[in-house]
C-alpha positions as CSV (number, residue, x, y, z in Angstrom):
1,X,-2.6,19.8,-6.5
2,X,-0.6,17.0,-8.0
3,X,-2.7,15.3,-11.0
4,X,-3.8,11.8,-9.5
5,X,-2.5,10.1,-12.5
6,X,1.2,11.7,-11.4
7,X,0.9,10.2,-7.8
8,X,-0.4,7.0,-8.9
9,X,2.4,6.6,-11.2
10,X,5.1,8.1,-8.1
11,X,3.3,5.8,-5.2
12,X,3.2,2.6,-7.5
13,X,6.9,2.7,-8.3
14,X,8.2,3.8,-4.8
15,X,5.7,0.9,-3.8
16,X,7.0,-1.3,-6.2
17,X,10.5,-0.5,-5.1
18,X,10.0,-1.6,-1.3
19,X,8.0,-4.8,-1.9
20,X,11.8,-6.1,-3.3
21,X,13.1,-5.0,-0.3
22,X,10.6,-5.4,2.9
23,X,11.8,-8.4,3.8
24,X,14.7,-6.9,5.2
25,X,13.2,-4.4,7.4
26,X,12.5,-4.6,11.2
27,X,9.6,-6.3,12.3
28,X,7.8,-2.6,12.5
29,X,8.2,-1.7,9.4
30,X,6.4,-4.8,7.9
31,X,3.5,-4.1,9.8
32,X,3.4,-1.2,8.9
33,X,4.2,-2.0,5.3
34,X,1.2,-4.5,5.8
35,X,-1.2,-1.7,6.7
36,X,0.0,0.3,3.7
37,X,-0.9,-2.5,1.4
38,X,-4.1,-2.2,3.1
39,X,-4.6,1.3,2.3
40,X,-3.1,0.4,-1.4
41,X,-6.0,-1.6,-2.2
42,X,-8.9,1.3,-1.3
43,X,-6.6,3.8,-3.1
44,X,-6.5,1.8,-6.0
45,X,-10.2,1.7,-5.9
46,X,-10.8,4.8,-5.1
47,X,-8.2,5.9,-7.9
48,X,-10.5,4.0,-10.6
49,X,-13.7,5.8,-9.0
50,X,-11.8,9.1,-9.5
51,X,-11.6,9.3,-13.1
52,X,-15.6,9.4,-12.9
53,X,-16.1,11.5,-10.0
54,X,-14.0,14.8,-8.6
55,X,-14.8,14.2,-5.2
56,X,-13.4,11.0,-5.2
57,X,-10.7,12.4,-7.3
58,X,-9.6,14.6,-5.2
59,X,-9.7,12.6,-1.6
60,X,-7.8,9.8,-3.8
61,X,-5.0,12.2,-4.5
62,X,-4.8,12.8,-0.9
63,X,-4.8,9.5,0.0
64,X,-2.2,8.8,-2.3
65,X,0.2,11.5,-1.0
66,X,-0.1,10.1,2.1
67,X,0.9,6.7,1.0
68,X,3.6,8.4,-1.3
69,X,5.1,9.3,1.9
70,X,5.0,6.6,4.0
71,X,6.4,4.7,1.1
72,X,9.7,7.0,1.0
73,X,9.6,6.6,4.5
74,X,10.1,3.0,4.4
75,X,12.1,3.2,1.9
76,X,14.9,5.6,3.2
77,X,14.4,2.7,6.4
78,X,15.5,0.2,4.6
């Protein structure tokens, strides 16, 4: 499993990449870009949590290969 500081780093500049560019995506992908953020915001949290507890660790690393992916999916979209 990927360390969690790795896929913070990977989802935050893929994230970072698309928020320059969602404005010229279809209508569905900024909804779903605005559930993403969503989902941003408890990873974050959950991220921060992590480095005290390896439960949360470990379901934030999930989490944030999920979002990882849905980022590059938007991304290749736009």
């Amino acid at each position: 499993m990927p360390d969690i500081k790795e896929v913070i780093d990977e989802a935050k500049q893929t994230r970072d990449e698309i928020k320059l560019k969602i404005h010229l995506g279809s209508k569905e992908l900024q909804d779903e870009w605005s559930d993403l953020e969503d989902k941003w915001n408890d990873f974050e949290t959950k991220a921060k949590l992590g480095e005290a507890a390896d439960d949360i660790s470990d379901a934030a690393s999930v989490l944030g290969e999920e979002l990882a992916t849905a980022f590059k999916r938007i991304k290749s979209a736009l």
